[in-house]
C-alpha positions as CSV (number, residue, x, y, z in Angstrom):
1,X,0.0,0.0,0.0
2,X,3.1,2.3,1.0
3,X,4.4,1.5,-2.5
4,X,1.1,2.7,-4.5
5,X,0.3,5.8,-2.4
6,X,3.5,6.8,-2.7
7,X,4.2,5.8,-6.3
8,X,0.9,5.6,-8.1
9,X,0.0,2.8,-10.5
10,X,3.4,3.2,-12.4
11,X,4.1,-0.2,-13.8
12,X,7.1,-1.7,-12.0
13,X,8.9,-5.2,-11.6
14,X,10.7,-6.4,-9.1
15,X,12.9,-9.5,-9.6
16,X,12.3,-12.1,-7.2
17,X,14.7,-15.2,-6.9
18,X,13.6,-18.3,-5.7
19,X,15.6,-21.5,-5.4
20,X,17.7,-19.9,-8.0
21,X,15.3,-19.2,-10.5
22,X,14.6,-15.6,-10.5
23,X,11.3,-14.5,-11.9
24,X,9.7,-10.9,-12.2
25,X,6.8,-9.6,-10.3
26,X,4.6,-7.0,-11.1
27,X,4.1,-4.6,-7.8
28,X,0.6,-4.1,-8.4
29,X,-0.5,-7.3,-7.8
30,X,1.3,-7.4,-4.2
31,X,-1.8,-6.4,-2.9
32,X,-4.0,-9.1,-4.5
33,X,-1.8,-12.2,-3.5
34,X,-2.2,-10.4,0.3
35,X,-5.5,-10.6,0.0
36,X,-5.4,-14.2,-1.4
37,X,-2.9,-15.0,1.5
38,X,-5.7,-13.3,4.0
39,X,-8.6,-15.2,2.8
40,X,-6.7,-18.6,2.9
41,X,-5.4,-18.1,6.4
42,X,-8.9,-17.2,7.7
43,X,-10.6,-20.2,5.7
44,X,-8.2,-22.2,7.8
45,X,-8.7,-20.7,11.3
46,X,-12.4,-20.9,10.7
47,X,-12.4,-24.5,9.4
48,X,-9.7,-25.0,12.6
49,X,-12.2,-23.6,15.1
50,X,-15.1,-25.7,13.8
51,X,-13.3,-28.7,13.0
52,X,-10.9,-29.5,16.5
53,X,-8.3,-31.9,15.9
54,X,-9.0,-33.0,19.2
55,X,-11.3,-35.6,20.2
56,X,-14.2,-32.9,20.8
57,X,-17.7,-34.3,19.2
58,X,-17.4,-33.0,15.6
59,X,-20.4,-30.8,15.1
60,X,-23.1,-32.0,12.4
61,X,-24.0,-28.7,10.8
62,X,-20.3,-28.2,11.0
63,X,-20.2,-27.9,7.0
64,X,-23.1,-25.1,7.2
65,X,-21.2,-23.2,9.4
66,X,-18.4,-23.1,7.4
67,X,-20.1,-22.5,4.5
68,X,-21.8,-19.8,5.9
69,X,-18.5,-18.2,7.4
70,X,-16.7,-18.3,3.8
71,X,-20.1,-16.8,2.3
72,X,-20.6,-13.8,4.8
73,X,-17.2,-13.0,4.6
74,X,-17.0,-12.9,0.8
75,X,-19.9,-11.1,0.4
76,X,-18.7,-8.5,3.1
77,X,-15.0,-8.5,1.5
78,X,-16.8,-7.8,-1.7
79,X,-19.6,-4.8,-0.4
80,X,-17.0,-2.8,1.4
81,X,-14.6,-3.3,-1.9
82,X,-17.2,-2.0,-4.4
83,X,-20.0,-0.1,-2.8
84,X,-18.1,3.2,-1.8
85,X,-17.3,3.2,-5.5
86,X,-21.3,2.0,-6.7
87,X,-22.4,5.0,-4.7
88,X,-20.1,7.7,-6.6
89,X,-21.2,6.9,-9.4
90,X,-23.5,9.2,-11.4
91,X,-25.6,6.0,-12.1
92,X,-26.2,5.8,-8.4
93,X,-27.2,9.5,-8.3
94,X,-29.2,9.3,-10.8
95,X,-31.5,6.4,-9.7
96,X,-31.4,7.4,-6.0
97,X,-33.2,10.9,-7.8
98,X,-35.6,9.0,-9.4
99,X,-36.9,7.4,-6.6
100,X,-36.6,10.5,-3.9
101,X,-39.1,11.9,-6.2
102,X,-42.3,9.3,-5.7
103,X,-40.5,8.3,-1.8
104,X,-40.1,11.5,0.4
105,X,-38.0,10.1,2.9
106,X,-35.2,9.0,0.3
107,X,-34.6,12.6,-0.2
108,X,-33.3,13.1,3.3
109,X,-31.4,10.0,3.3
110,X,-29.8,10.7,-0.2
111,X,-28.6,13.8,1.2
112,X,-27.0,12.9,4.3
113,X,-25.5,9.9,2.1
114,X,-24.4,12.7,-0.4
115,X,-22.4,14.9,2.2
116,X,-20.6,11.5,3.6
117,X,-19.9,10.5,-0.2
118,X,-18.3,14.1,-0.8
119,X,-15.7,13.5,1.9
120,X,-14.5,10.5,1.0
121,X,-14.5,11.0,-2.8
122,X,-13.0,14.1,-1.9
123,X,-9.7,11.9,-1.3
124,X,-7.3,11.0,-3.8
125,X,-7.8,7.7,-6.4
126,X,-4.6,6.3,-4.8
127,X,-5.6,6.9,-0.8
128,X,-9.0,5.5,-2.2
129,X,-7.6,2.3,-3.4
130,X,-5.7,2.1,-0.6
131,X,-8.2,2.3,2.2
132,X,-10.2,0.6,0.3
133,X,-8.0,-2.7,-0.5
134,X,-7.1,-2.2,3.2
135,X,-10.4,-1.9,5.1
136,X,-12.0,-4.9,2.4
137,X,-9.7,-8.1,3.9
138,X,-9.9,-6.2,7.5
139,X,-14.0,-6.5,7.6
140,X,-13.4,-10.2,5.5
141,X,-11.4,-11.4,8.4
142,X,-13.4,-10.0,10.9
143,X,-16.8,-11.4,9.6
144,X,-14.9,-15.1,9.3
145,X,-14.1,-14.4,12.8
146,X,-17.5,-13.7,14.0
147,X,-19.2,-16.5,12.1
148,X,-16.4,-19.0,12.7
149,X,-16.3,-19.1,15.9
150,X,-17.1,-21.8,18.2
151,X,-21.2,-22.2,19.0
152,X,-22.3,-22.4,22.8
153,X,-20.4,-24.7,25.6
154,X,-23.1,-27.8,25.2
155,X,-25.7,-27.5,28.3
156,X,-24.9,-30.9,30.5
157,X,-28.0,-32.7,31.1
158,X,-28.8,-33.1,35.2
């Protein structure tokens, strides 16, 4: 992120040597295998939490849960990537206008939405791909966190 704040979206390789192959890397994808990285480690910490290695009872709707964990966090990973950018658009604007006129109470809430969406379009393309690329695997981790993690102690029967 330091990089493409600091740089822009100048196209740069780096050489990276592995094993004694040296291959070339494209910075601007740094941040996409980070993400990748990010999502894999918390698929595994999710599946670790609902699937113990130790011999806890394995819990039946243990698949669901994962499922539901990989899902919410996706789809969160994906809202907080693209909506900031859905609602500057001039597409957004223009149908939010549409409807404010037949639904009075959209008008108020497409202005308030309008002075929020002036400060933070305000910013600069690179600090908005930044926060952006940051604050997206932040909430994905977060959500697989919330969803992943272990259901109620089982009540013992008296």
């Amino acid at each position: 992120m330091l990089y493409i704040t600091s740089h822009g979206f100048d196209l740069k390789a780096e050489n990276f040597s592995v094993a004694g192959s040296s291959f070339p890397v494209q910075l601007q994808w740094l941040p996409v295998v980070g993400v990748v990285i990010v999502a894999f480690v918390a698929l595994y910490e999710v599946s670790a939490r609902i699937f113990p290695r130790r011999g806890i009872e394995i819990d039946p709707l243990g698949g669901l849960r994962l499922l539901r964990a990989v899902a919410f966090s996706l789809a969160l990973f994906v809202c907080v990537l693209y909506v900031p950018y859905l609602i500057g658009s001039n597409w957004f604007w223009a149908r939010l206008s549409e409807l404010s006129r037949s639904v009075s109470q959209v008008q108020s809430f497409g202005l308030s939405l309008l002075s929020t969406d002036e400060s933070v379009m305000a910013l600069s393309p690179l600090w908005q791909y930044s926060l952006s690329q940051t604050l997206a695997p932040a909430a994905m981790v977060l959500s697989a966190w919330a969803f992943g993690r272990g259901g109620r102690r089982p009540r013992k029967q008296r």
